[in-house]
LUMSEVEX-871720 format. One record per residue (C-alpha): residue number from 1; x, y, z. Coordinates in Angstrom, 3 decimals, decimal comma. Layout:
! LUMSEVEX-871720
VOKE    nr          X          Y          Z
VOKE   NUM          X          Y          Z
...
! end
This chain:
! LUMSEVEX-871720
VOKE    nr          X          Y          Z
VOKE     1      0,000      0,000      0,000
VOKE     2      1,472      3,371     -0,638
VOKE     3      0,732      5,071      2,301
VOKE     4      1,579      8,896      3,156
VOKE     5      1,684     10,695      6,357
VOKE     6      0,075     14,051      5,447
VOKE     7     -0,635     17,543      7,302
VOKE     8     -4,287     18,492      8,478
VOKE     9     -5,071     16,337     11,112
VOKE    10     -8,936     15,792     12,142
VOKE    11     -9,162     18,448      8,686
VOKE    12     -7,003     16,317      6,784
VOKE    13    -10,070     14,742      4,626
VOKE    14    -12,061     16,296      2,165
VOKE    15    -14,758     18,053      3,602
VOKE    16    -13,987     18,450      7,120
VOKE    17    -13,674     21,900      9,129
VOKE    18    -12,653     22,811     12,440
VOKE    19    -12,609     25,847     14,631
VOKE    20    -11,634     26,615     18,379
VOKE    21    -12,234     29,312     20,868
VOKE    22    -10,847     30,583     24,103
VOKE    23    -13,778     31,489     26,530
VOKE    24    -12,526     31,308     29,942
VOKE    25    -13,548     27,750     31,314
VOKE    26     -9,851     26,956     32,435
VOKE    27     -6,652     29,220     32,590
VOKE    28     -8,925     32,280     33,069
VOKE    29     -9,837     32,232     29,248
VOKE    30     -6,048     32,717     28,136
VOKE    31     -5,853     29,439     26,285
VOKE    32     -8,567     27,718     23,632
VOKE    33    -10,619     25,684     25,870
VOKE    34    -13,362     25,144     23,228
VOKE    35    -13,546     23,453     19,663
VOKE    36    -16,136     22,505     16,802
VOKE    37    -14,741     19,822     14,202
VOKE    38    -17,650     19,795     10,979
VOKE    39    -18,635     17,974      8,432
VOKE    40    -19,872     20,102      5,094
VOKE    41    -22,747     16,913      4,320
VOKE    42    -23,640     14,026      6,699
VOKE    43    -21,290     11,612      7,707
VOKE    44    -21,377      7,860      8,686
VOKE    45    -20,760      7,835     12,172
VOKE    46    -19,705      5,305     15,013
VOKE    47    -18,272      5,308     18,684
VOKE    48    -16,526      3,508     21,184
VOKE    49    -17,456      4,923     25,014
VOKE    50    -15,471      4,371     28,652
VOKE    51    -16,740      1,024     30,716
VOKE    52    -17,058      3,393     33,913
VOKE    53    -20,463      2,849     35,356
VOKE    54    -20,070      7,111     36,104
VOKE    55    -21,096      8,593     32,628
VOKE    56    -20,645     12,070     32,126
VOKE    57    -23,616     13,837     30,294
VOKE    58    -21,791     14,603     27,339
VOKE    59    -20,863     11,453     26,809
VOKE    60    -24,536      9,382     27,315
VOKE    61    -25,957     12,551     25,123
VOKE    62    -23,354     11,342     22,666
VOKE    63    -24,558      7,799     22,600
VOKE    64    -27,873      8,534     21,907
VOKE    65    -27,436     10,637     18,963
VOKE    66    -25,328      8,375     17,598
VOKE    67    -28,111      5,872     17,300
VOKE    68    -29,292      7,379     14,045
VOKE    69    -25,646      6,529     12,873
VOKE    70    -24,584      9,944     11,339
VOKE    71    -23,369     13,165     12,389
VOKE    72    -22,190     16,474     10,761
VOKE    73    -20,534     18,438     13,966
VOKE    74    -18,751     17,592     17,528
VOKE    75    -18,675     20,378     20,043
VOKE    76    -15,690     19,275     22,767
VOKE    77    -14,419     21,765     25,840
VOKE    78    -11,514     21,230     28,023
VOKE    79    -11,469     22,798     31,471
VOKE    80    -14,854     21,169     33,079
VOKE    81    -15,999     17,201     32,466
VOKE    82    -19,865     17,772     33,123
VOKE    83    -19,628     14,803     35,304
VOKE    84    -21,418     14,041     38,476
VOKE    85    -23,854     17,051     37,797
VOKE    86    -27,361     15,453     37,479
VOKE    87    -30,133     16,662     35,382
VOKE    88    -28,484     20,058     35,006
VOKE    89    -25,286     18,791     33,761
VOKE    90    -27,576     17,049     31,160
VOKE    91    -29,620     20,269     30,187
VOKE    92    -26,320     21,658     29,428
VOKE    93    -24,943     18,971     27,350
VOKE    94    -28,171     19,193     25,288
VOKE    95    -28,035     23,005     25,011
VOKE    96    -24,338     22,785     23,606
VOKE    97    -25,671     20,317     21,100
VOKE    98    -28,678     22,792     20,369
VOKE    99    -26,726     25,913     19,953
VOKE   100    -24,071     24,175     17,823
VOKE   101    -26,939     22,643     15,673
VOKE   102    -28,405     26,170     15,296
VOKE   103    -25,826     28,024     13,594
VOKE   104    -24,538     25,318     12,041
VOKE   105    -27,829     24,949     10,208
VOKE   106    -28,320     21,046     11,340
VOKE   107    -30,473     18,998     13,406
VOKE   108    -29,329     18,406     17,240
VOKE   109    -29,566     15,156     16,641
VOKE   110    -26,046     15,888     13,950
VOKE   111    -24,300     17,221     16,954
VOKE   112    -21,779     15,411     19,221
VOKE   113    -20,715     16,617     22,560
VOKE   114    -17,717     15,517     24,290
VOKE   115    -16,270     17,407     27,413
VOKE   116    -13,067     16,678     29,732
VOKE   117    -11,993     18,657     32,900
VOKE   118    -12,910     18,517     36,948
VOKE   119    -15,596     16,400     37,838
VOKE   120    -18,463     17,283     39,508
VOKE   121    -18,613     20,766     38,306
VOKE   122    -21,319     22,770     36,782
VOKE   123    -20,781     24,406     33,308
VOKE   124    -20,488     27,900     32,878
VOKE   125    -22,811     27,527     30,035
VOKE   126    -22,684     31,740     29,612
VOKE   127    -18,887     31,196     28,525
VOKE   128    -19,182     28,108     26,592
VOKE   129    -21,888     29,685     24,642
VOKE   130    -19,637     32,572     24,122
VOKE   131    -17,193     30,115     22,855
VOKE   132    -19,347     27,896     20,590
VOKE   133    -20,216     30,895     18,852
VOKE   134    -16,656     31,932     18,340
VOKE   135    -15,697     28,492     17,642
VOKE   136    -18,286     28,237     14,386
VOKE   137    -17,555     31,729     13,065
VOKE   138    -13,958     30,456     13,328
VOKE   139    -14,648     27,057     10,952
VOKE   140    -11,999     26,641      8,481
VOKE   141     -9,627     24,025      6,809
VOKE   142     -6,573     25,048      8,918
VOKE   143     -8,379     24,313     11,897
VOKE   144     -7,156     21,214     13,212
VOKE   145     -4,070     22,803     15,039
VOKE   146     -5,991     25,191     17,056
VOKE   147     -8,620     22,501     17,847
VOKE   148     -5,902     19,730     19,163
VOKE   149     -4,921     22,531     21,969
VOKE   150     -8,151     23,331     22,822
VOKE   151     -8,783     19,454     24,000
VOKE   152     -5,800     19,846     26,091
VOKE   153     -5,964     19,458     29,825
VOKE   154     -2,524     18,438     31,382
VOKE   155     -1,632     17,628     28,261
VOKE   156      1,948     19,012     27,237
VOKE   157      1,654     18,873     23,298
VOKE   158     -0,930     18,261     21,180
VOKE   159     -1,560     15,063     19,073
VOKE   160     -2,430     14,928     15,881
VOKE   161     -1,990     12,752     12,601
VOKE   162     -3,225     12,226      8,949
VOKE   163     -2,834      9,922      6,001
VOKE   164     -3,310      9,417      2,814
VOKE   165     -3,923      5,887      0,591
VOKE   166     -5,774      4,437     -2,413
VOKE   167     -8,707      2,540     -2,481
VOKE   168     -9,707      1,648     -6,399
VOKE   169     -8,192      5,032     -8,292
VOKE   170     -9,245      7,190     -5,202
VOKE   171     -7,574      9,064     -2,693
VOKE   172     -8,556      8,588      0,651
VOKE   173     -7,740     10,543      3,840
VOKE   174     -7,512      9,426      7,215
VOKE   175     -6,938     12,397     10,129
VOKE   176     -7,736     12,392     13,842
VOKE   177     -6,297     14,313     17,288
VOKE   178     -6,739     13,326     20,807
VOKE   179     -6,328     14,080     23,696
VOKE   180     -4,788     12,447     27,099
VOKE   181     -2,206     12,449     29,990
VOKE   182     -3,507     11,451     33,412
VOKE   183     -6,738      8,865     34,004
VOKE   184     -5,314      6,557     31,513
VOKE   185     -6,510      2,768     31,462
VOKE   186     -7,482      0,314     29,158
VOKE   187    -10,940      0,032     28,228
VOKE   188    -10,778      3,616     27,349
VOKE   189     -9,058      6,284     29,762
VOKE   190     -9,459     10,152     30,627
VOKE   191     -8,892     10,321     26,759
VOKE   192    -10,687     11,882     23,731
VOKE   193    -10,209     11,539     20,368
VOKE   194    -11,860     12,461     17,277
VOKE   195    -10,930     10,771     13,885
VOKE   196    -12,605     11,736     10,522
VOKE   197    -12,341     10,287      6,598
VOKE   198    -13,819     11,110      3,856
VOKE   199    -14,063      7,576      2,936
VOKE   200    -17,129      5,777      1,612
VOKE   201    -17,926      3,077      3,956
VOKE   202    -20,818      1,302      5,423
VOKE   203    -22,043      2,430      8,924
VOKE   204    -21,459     -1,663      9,754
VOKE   205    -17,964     -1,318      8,464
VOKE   206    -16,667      1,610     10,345
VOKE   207    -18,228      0,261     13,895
VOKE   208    -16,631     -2,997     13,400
VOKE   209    -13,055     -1,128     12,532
VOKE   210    -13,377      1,449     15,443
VOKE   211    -14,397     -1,479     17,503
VOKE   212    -11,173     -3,679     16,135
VOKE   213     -8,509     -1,108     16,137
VOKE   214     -9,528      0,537     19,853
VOKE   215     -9,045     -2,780     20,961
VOKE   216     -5,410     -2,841     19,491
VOKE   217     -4,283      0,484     20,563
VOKE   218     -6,489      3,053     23,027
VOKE   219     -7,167     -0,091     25,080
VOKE   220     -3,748     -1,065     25,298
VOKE   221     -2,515      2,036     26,772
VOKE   222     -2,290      2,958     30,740
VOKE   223     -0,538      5,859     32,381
VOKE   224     -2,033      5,719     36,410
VOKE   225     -4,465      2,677     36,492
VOKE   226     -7,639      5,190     36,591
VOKE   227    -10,386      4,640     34,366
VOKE   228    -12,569      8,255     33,226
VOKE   229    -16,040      9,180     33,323
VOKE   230    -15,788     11,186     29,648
VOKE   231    -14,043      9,057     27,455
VOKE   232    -14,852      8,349     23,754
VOKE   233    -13,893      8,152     20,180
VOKE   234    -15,460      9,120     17,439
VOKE   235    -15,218      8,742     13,627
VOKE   236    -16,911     10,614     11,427
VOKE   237    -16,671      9,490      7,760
VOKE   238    -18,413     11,607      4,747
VOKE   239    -17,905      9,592      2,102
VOKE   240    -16,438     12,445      0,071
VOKE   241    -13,355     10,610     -1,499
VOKE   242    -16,101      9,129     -3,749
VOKE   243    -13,911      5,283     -3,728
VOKE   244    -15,741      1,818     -3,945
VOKE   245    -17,605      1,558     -0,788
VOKE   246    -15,932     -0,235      1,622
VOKE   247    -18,135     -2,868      3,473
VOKE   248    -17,281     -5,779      5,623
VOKE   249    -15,232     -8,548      4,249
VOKE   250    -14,626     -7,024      0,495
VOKE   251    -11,336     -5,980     -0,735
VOKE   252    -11,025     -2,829      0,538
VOKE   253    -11,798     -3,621      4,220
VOKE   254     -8,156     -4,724      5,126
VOKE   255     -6,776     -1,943      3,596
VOKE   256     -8,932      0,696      5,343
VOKE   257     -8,583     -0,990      8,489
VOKE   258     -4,674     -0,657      8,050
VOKE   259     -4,558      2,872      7,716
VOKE   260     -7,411      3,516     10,664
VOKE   261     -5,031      1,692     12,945
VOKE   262     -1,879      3,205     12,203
VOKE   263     -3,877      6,687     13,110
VOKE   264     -5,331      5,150     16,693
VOKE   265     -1,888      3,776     17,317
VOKE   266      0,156      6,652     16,918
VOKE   267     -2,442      8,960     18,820
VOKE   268     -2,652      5,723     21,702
VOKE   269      1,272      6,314     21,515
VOKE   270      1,415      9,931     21,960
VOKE   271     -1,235     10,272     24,842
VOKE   272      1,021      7,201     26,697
VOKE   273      4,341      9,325     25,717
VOKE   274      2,732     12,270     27,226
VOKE   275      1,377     10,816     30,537
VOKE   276      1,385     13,049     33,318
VOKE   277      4,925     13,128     34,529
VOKE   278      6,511     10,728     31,776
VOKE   279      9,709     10,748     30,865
VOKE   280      9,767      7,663     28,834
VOKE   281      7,035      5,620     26,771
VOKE   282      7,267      2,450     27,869
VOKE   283      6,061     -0,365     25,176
VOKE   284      5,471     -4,126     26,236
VOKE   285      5,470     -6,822     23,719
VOKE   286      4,528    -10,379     24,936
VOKE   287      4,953    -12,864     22,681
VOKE   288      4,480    -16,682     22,738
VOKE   289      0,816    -16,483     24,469
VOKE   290     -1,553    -19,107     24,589
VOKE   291     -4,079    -16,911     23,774
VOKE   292     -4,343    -12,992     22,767
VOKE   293     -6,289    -12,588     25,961
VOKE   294     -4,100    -13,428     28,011
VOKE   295     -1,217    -12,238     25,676
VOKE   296     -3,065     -8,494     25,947
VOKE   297     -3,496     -9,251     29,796
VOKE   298     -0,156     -9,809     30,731
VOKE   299      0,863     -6,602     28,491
VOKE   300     -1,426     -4,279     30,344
VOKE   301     -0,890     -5,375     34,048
VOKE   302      3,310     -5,075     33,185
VOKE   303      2,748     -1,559     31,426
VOKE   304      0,334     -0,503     34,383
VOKE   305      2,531     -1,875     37,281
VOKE   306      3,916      1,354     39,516
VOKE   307      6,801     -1,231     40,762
VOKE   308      8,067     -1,783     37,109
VOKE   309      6,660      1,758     36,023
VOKE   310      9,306      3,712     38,596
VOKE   311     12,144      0,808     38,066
VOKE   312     11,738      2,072     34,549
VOKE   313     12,390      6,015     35,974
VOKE   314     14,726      4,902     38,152
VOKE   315     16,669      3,534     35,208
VOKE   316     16,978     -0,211     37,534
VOKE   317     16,941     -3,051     35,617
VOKE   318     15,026     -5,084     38,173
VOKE   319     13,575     -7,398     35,909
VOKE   320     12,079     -9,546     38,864
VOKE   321      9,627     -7,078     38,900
VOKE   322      8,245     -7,806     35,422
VOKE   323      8,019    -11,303     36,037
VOKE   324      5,801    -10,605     39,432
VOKE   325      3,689     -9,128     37,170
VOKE   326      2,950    -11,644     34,465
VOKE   327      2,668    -14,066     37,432
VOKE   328     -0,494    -12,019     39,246
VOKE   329     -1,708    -10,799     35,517
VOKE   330     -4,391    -13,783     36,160
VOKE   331     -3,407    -15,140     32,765
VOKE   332     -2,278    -18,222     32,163
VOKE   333      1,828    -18,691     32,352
VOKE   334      4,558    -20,740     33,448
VOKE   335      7,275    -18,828     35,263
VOKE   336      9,574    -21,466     34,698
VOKE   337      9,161    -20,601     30,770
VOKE   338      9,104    -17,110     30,526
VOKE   339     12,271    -15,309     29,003
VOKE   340     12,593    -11,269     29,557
VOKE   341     14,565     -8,677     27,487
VOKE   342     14,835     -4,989     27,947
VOKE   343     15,533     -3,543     24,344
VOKE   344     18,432     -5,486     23,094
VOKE   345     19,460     -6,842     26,374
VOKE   346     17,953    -10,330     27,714
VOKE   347     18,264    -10,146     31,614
VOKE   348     16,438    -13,275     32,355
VOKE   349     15,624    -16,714     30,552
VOKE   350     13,380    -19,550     31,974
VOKE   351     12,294    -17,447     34,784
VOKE   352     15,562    -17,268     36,063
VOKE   353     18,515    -14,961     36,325
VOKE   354     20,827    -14,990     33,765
VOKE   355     24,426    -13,029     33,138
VOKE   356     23,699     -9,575     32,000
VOKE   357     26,010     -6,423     31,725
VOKE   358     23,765     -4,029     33,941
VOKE   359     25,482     -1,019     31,966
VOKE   360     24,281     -2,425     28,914
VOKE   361     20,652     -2,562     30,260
VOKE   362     21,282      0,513     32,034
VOKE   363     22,185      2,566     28,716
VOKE   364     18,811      0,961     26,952
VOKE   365     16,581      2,274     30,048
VOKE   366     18,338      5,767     29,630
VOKE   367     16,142      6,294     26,546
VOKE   368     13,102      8,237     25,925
VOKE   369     11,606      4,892     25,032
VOKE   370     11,989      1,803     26,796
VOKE   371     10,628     -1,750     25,213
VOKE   372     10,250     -4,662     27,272
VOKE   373     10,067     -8,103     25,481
VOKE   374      8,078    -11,142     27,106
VOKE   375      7,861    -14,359     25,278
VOKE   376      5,699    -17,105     27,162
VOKE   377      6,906    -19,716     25,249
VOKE   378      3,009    -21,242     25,594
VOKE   379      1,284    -20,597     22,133
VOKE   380      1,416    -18,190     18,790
VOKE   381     -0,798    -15,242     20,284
VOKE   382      0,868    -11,670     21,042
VOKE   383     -0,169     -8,317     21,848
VOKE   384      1,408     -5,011     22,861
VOKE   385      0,401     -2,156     25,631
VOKE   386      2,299      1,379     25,805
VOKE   387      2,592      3,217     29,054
VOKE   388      5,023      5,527     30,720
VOKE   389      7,273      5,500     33,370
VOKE   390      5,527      7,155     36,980
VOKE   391      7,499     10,179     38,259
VOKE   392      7,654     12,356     40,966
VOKE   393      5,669     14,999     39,202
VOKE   394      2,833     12,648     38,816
VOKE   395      2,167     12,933     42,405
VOKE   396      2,706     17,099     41,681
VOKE   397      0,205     17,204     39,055
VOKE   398     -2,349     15,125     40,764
VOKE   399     -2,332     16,561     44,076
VOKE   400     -3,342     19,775     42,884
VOKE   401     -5,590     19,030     39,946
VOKE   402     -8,419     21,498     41,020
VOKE   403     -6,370     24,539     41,827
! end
């Protein structure tokens, strides 16, 4: 496939505007807190949601309008989740969807809302009006830039990617950003992220590739072990592109598939580099599984594990660590099989210490990315989780969230 990375982001595809607005819910208004991504015609929709039994209003406002299966707009703020806030916090979800819907010139029922923020906070709905008015006058093609910062909470940078590919003669475009640092767990995290295409696809199709690829990459991701009340992504596809329609199963499945999950990996990758406090991204491979269950089991619990997590800060190669974790994973293993290697360097074989030159291992943790290698030696089945090393400024960060 001749793929090409290409500018644009979540604007990327034919059709697709964005626009973002400062209005004073965090930072006292002196960064974009506020953003509208838009679709100039209708666009096959589909979502994948957090398992937290605590649903923000946003979020179950989301679900429901994505029942009809399309969408033309998202509204998204930053600063305030609209979680925990009862029938008010719902009122106020429905209004942003309203008052985007209105000067967009669409139904509500087009509109997406997605917030992220403190919990248990009411919106100050007379500044986020502000802003979703200043957001849509604001539409344009260069938007995706200004819309990835507005997302941002402790976010350091902002993540974005596109590409480009064939399907038949056509050219297709694949963009998305996200959002994510802190709250992050499989099964979705304190993460956002908005993807759009102007591919031609069935509605079937692109919930069956969302479903597929999240399950590769944003749920294989963990920064803290803390699961979010506001997390979702969407993908919004309009068709524009004008190639045969992808459905499930024909030819051009695989290849769309392909490109949708190099976008959700390098986003997954980017929110796990950017946890709150990282220094490294941490990647775990485990190989040799007797299942990919257990294979994406044993990955999470060693990439979510705050004994290997700070041994990987601390630049220690204490590798007995890593092998306490596959053993309390709850996945099936034998200790007495399992081989570990950190980057080039194996530091244990059969579940037992082997010779190792700790300077060697010491110079492979001193990188901005660290990968740990586990093979089971039980099966064929393998799977890979990102994380990040846990610093001393996580505990900063997080004990001062509100303030």
């Amino acid at each position: 496939m001749d793929l090409t990375m290409i500018d644009g982001g979540v604007t990327a595809a034919a059709g697709f505007l964005a626009g973002a607005a400062a209005c004073g819910i965090k930072n006292g208004g002196k960064k974009k807190d506020l953003a509208v991504i838009y679709s100039e015609v209708p666009a096959i929709s589909a979502g994948v949601f957090t398992c937290n039994k605590v649903k923000a209003a946003p979020l179950l406002l989301t679900q429901k309008h994505l029942q009809a299966g399309y969408l033309r707009a998202v509204v998204v703020n930053s600063g305030n989740a609209n979680a925990c806030t009862g029938e008010q916090g719902m009122l106020d979800a429905l209004k942003m969807a309203e008052l985007t819907a209105g000067l967009l010139k669409i139904r509500t029922e087009e509109v997406a809302v997605s917030s992220t923020g403190v919990i248990g906070v009411k919106m100050p709905m007379e500044r986020v009006e502000k802003g979703i008015m200043a957001a849509c006058a604001g539409l344009k093609r260069e938007g995706s830039g200004e819309a990835a910062e507005a997302i941002m909470t402790t976010d350091l940078v902002p993540k974005s990617i596109a590409y480009s590919f064939k399907l038949g003669n056509k050219e297709v475009r694949i963009g998305g950003i996200a959002k994510g640092s802190g709250m992050i767990h499989p099964n979705m995290a304190t993460m956002l992220g908005f993807i759009t295409t102007d591919a031609l696809i069935s509605r079937e199709a692109l919930q069956q590739a969302l479903k597929e690829v999240t399950d590769q990459t944003f749920n294989m991701i963990t920064v803290d072990g803390d699961q979010s009340t506001n997390d979702m992504v969407l993908v919004m596809a309009n068709g524009l592109a004008g190639n045969p329609r992808i459905e499930i199963g024909n030819e051009y499945y695989g290849d769309f598939i392909f490109v949708l999950r190099q976008v959700c990996e390098y986003l997954a990758k980017e929110i796990a580099r950017d946890g709150e406090g990282a220094t490294k991204l941490l990647e775990v491979e485990v190989k040799g599984a007797a299942s990919l269950a257990d294979a994406r089991q044993i990955a999470r619990t060693v990439a979510k594990s705050n004994l290997v997590k700070t041994a990987i800060f601390g630049e220690d190669a204490n590798w007995g660590r890593i092998l306490a974790a596959v053993g309390y994973s709850g996945a099936d293993c034998d200790p007495d099989l399992v081989d570990i290697a950190l980057g080039p360097v194996q530091v244990a074989a059969g579940g037992k210490a082997i010779p190792f030159s700790e300077e060697e291992a010491k110079a492979v943790l001193q990188k901005d990315s660290v990968k740990i290698t586990i093979d089971l030696h039980l099966g064929y089945y393998s799977a890979t989780a990102w994380g990040c090393d846990l610093s001393f400024d996580y505990i900063k960060i997080n004990s001062s969230y509100r303030s």
